[in-house]
C-alpha positions in Angstrom: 90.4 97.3 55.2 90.1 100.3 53.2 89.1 103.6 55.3 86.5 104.4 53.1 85.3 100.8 54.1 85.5 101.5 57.7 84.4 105.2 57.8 80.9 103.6 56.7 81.0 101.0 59.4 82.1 103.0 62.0 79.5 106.3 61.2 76.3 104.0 62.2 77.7 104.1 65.9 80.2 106.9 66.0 79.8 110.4 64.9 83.3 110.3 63.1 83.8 112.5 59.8 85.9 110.6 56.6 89.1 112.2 57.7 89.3 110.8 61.7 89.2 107.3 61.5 92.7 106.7 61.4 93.5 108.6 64.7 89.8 106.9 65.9 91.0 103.8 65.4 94.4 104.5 66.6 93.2 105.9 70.1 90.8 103.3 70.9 93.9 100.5 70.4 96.0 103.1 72.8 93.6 102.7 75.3 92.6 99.8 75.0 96.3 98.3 75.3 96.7 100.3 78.3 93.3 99.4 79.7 94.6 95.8 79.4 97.8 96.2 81.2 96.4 97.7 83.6 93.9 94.8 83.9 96.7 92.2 83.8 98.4 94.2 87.0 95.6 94.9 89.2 95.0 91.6 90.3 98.7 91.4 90.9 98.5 94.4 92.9 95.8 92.8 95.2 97.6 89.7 95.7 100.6 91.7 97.0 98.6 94.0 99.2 96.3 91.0 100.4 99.8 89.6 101.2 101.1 91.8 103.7 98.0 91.0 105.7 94.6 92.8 105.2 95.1 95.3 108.6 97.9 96.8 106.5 95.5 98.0 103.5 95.1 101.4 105.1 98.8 101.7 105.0 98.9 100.9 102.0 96.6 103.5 101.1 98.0 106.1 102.9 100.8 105.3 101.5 100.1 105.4 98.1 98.1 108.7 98.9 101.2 110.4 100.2 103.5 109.2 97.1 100.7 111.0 94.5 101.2 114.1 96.4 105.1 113.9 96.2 104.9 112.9 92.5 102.6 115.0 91.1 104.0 118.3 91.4 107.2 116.5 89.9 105.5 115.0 87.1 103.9 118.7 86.4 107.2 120.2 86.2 108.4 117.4 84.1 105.5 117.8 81.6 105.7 121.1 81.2 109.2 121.3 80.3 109.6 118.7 77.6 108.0 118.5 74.2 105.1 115.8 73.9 107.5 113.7 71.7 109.6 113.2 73.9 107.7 113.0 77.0 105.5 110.4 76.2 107.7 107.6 75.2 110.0 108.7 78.1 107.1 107.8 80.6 106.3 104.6 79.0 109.8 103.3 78.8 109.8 104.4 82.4 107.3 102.1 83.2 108.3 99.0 81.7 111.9 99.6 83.2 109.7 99.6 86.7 107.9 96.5 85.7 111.2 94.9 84.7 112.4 95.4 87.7 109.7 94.6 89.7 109.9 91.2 88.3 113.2 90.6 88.8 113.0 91.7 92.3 109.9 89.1 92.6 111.6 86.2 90.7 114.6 86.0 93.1 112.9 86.5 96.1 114.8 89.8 97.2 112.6 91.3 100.1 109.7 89.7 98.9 107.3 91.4 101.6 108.6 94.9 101.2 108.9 94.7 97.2 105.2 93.5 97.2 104.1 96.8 99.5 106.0 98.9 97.1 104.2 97.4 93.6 100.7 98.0 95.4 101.8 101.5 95.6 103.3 101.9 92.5 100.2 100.2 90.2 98.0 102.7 91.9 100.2 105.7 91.0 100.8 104.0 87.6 97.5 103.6 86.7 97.0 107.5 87.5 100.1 108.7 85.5 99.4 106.3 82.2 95.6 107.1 81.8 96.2 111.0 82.5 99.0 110.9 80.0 96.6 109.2 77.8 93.8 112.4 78.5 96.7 114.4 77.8 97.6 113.2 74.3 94.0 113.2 73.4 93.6 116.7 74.4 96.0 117.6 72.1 95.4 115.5 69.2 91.6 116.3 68.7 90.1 120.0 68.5 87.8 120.6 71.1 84.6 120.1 68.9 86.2 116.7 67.8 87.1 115.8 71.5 83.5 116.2 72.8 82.1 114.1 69.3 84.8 111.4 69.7 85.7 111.0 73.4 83.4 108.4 74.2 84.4 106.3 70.8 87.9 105.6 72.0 86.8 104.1 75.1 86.8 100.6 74.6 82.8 100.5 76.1 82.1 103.7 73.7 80.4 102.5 71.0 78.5 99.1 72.5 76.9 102.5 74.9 76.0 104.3 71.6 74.4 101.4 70.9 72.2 101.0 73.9 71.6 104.9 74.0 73.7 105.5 76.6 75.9 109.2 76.1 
């Protein structure tokens, strides 16, 4: 589809200049991909929590509480010593490794009920790290006058809300 094409298409719900569609277009697939996985997981994530027996949500909670406040100050430093290029693709090759090995942990039944505890903790804490690594590359790939203008159009429910007159 030429951009041209799509610029017209995409101006009568989004407030996007000829020169924008391409990253546009290109952000709302990003997110939506990692809206997806996350999607695909959650349920997953339930299962293993529901599991271990429902009196040991809070635990798992708590737990998952405690890991963010080790991890974050370690995902700071991390972040602000690489170069976007390279930090992004590092963090997503670090999650499919995790997910690899998640599954292989699953698949031949090694400590089934501690393995399933440790994915509820680590989908939560995921799901934190990938969408503010999203936020992140956003921030920096849109001015802030752009940012504000486009935001909402590369959420996946951004445009149908246009449509309705939601902001």
């Amino acid at each position: 589809m030429n951009e041209s094409v799509l610029h017209r298409w995409l101006a009568r719900v989004v407030n996007v200049r000829p020169g924008e569609v391409r990253a546009l277009a290109w952000s709302f697939a990003y997110f939506f991909c990692l809206l997806a996985g996350y999607y695909v997981l959650r349920p997953l994530r339930d299962e293993m929590g529901i599991a271990g027996g429902v009196r040991n949500l809070p635990w798992l909670f708590t737990a998952t509480f405690v890991v963010m406040l080790a991890v974050v100050p370690v995902f700071g430093a991390v972040v602000a010593r690489l170069p976007r290029r390279r930090f992004i693709p590092l963090v997503y090759h670090f999650f499919v490794a995790n997910i690899a090995i998640f599954w292989l942990l699953l698949t031949f039944d090694v400590g089934k009920a501690h393995v399933a505890r440790v994915f509820f903790v680590w989908i939560s804490v995921f799901n934190l790290f990938a969408v503010s690594v999203f936020w992140s590359f956003m921030a920096d790939l849109y001015a802030s006058e752009q940012g504000k203008r486009l935001s909402a159009s590369s959420r996946p429910e951004g445009p149908p809300a246009r449509c309705w007159g939601q902001r």
